[in-house]
C-alpha positions in Angstrom: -50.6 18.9 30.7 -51.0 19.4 27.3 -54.2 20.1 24.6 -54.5 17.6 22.5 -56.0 19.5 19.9 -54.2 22.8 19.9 -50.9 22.0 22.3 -51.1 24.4 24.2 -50.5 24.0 27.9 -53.5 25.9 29.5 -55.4 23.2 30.4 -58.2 23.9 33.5 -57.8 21.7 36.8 -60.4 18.8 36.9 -63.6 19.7 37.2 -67.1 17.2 38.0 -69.4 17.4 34.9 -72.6 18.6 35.3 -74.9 15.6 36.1 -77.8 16.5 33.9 -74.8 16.8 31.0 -72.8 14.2 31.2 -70.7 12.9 28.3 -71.5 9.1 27.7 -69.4 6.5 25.5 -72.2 4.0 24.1 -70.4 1.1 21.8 -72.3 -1.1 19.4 -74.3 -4.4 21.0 -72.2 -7.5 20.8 -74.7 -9.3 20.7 -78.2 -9.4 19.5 -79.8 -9.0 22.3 -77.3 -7.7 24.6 -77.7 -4.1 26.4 -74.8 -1.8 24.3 -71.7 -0.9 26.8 -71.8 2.8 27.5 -69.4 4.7 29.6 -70.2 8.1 31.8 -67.6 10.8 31.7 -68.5 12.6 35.0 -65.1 14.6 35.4 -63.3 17.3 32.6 -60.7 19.6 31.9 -61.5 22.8 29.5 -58.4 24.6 27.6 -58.2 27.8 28.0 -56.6 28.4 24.1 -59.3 26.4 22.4 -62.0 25.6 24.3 -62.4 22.3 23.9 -63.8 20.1 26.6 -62.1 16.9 27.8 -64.4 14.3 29.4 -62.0 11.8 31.8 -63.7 8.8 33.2 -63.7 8.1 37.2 -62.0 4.9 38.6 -65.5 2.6 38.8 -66.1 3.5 34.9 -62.5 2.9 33.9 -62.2 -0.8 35.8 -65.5 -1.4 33.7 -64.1 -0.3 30.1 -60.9 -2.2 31.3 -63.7 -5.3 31.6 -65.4 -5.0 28.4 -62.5 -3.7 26.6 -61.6 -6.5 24.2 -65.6 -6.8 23.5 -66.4 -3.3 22.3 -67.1 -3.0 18.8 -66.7 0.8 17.1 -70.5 2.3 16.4 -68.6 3.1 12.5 -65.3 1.9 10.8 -62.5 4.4 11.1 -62.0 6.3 7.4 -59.5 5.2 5.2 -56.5 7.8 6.1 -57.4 11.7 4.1 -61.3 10.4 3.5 -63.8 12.0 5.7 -66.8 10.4 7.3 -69.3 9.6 5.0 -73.1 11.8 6.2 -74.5 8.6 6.7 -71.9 7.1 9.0 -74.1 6.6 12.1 -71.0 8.1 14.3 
């Protein structure tokens, strides 16, 4: 498997996520009053080139984002290709 940051092929096995440090996916409300969709990553894979971490869901979170899928709503609109974030984007 390769890193999709650096390409490299020196990606760890998985590996469970710390449960006090788990990497959560929380989407905008669709509603007013509706609780916001968020997503626990409790499994990863590390690079060994870069170091970057990748958070994977497990099977009960990824049947839930398959679910909600067509109602998420991004927390920020994706830049215009070659324009960085704006500093108050709220991603």
């Amino acid at each position: 498997m390769r890193c999709p940051v650096c390409g490299e092929e020196s990606l760890s096995p998985l590996a469970d996520l710390d449960t006090q440090n788990w990497v959560g996916l929380r989407f905008k409300r669709p509603g007013f009053l509706e609780s916001r969709p968020f997503f626990s990553a409790l499994h990863g894979r590390v690079c060994r080139s870069c170091g970057v971490v990748l958070p994977f869901l497990d099977q009960a979170q990824r049947e839930k984002l398959a679910e909600e899928w067509a109602d998420l709503i991004p927390v920020a609109p994706d830049p215009k290709p070659g324009i960085p974030p704006s500093p108050e984007s709220p991603s």
